[in-house]
DRENDO-1510 file (C-alpha; in Angstrom, 1 decimal, always signed):
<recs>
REC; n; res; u; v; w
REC; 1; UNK; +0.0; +0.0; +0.0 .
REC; 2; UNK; +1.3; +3.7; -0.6 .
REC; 3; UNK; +2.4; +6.1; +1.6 .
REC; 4; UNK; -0.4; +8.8; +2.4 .
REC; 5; UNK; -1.5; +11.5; +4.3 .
REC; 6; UNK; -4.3; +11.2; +6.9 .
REC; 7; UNK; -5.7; +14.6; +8.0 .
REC; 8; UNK; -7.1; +14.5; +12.0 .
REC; 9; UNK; -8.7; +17.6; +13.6 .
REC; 10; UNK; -9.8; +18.3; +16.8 .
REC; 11; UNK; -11.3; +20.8; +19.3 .
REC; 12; UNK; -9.8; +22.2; +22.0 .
REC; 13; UNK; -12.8; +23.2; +24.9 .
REC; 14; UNK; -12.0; +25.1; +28.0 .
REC; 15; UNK; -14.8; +25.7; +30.5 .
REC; 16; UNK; -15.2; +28.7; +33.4 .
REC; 17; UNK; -12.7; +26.9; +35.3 .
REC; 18; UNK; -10.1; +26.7; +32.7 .
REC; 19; UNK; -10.5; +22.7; +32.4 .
REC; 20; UNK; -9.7; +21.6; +28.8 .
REC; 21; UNK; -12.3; +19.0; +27.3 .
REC; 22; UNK; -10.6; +15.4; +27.1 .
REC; 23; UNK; -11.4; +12.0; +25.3 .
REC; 24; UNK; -10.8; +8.6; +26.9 .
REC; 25; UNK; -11.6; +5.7; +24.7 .
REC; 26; UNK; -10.3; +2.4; +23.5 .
REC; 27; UNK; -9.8; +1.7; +20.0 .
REC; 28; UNK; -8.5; -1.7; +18.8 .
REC; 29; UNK; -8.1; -3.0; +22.7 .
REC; 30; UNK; -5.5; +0.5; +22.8 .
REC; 31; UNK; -6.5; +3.0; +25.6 .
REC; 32; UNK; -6.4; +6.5; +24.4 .
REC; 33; UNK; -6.3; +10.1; +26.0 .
REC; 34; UNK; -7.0; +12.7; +23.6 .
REC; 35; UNK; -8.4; +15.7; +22.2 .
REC; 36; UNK; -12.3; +15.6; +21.0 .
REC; 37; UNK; -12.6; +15.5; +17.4 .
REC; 38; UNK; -11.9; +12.7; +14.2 .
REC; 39; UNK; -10.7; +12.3; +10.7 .
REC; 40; UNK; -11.5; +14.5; +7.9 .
REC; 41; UNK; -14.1; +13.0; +5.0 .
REC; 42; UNK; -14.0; +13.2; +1.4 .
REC; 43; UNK; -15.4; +17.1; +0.6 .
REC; 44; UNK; -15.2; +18.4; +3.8 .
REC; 45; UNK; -12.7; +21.3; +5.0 .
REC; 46; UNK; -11.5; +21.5; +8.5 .
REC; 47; UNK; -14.0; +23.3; +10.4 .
REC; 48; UNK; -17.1; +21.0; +9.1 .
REC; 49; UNK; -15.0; +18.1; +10.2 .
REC; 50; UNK; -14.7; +19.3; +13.6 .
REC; 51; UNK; -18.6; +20.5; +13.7 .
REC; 52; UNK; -19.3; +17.2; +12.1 .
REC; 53; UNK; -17.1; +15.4; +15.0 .
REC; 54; UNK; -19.0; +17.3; +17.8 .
REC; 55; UNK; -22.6; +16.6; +16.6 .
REC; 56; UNK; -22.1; +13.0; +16.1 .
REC; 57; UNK; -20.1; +12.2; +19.6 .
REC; 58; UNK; -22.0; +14.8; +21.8 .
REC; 59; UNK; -25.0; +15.8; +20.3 .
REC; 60; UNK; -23.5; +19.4; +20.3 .
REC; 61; UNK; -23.0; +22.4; +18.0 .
REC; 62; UNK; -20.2; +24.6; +18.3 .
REC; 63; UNK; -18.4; +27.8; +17.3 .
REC; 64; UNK; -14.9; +27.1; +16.0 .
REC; 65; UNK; -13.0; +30.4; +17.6 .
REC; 66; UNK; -9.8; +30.5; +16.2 .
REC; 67; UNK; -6.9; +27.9; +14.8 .
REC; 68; UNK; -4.4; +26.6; +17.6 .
REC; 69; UNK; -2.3; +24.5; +16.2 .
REC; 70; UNK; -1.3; +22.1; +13.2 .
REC; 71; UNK; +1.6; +19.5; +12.9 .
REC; 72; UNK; +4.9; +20.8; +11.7 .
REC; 73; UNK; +6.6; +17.5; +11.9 .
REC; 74; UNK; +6.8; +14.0; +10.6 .
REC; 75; UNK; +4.0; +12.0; +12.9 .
REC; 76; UNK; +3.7; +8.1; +11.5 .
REC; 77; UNK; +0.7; +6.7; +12.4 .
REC; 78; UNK; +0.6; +4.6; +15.6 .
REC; 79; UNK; -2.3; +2.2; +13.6 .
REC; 80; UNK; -0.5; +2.6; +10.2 .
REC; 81; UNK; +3.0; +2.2; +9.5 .
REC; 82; UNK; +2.1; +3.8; +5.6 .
REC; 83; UNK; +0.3; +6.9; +7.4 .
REC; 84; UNK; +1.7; +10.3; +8.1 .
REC; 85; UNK; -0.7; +12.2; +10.4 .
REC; 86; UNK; -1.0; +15.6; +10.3 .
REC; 87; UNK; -3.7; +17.0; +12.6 .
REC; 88; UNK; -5.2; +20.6; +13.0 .
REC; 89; UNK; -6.7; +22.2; +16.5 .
REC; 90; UNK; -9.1; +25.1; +17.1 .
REC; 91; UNK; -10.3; +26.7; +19.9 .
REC; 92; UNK; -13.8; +26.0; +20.2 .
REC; 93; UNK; -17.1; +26.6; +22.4 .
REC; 94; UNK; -20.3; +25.1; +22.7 .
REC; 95; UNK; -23.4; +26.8; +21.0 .
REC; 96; UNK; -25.8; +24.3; +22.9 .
REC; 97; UNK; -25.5; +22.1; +26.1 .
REC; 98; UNK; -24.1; +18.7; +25.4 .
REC; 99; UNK; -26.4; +16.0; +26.4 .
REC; 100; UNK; -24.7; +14.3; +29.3 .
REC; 101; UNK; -22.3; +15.9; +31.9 .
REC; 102; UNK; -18.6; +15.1; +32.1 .
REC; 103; UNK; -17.0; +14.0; +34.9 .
REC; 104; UNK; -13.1; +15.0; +35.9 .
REC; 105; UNK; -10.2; +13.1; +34.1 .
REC; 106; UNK; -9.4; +10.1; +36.9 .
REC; 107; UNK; -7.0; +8.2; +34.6 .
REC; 108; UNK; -9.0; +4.9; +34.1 .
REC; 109; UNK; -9.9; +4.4; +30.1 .
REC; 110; UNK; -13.2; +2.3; +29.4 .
REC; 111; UNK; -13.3; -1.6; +29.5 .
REC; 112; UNK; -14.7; -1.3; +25.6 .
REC; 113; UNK; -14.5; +0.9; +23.1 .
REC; 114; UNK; -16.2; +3.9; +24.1 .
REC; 115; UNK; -15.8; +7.0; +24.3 .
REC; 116; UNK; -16.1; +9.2; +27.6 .
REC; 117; UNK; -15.7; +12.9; +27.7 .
REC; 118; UNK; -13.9; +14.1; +30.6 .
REC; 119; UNK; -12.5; +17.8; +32.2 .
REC; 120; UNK; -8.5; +18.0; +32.7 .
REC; 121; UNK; -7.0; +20.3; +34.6 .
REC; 122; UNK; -4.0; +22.1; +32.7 .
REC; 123; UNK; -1.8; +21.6; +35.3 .
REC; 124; UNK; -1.3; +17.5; +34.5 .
REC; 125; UNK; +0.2; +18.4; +31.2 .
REC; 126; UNK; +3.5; +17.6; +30.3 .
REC; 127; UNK; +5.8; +15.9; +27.6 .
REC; 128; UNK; +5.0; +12.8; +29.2 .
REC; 129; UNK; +1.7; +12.9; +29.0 .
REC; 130; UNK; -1.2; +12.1; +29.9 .
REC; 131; UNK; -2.4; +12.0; +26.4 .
REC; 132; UNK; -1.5; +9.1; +24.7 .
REC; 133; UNK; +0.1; +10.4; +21.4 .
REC; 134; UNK; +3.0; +13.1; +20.9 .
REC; 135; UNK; +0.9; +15.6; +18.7 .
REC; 136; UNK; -1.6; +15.9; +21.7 .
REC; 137; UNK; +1.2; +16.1; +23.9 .
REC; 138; UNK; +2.9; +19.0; +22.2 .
REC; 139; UNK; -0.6; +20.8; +21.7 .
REC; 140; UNK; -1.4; +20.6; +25.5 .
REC; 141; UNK; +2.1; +22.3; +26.1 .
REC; 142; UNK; +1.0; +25.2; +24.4 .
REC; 143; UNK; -2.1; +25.4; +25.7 .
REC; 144; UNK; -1.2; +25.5; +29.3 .
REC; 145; UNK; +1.6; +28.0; +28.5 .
REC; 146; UNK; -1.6; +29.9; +26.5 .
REC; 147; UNK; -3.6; +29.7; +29.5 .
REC; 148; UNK; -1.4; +30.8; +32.0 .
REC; 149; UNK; -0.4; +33.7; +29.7 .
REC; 150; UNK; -4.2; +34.6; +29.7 .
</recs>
């Protein structure tokens, strides 16, 4: 199989308590910490992915605010050796409630592959983690150094 490009975008959600908006899931038995938001379709841009993303895993519609960040280095794929990821963040907010409340990050994943939505406090980022994969580590860097700068 060729080489190729697989375009990822996701949403970066801070509430009044400057908590950031946090995925836990499994995904081929693999527990995951990450950013909200999916893979780009066929004939859509960025920001519908992202609205796309948020209506089909919450139930919610939201306002992309502003581009945060997009990968400026060679990421291979943790699922696919042939894949380069390259993955785009925006600042978002909610235009509606979601549908279910999230609780605080505890650092347990699900037993199957769902997906939970949980708050993290800024503070537990580091270089280490605790997201799962380097882009997301990198991205929650900047954001706390964004927030505290705020």
């Amino acid at each position: 199989m060729a080489n190729r490009f697989v375009l990822r975008v996701y949403g970066i959600c801070i509430n009044d308590l400057n908590q950031v908006l946090v995925t836990s899931e499994r995904w081929n038995n693999v527990p995951m910490l990450k950013f909200p938001g999916g893979g780009m379709e066929w004939g859509e841009g960025a920001q519908e992915t992202l609205k796309r993303e948020f209506l089909e895993e919450l139930g919610v519609e939201i306002k992309v605010l502003e581009h945060f960040y997009t990968t400026d280095f060679f990421q291979q794929s943790a699922f696919s050796p042939q894949d380069q990821i390259i993955s785009l963040y925006y600042l978002i907010e909610f235009l509606n409630n979601p549908s279910n409340s999230f609780t605080l990050w505890d650092n347990h994943f699900p037993e199957n592959e769902t997906i939970l939505f949980h708050w993290i406090n800024p503070e537990n980022f580091t270089t280490d983690g605790p997201f799962t994969f380097p882009i997301d580590r990198i991205v929650g860097m900047k954001l706390k150094s964004f927030l505290k700068a705020e």
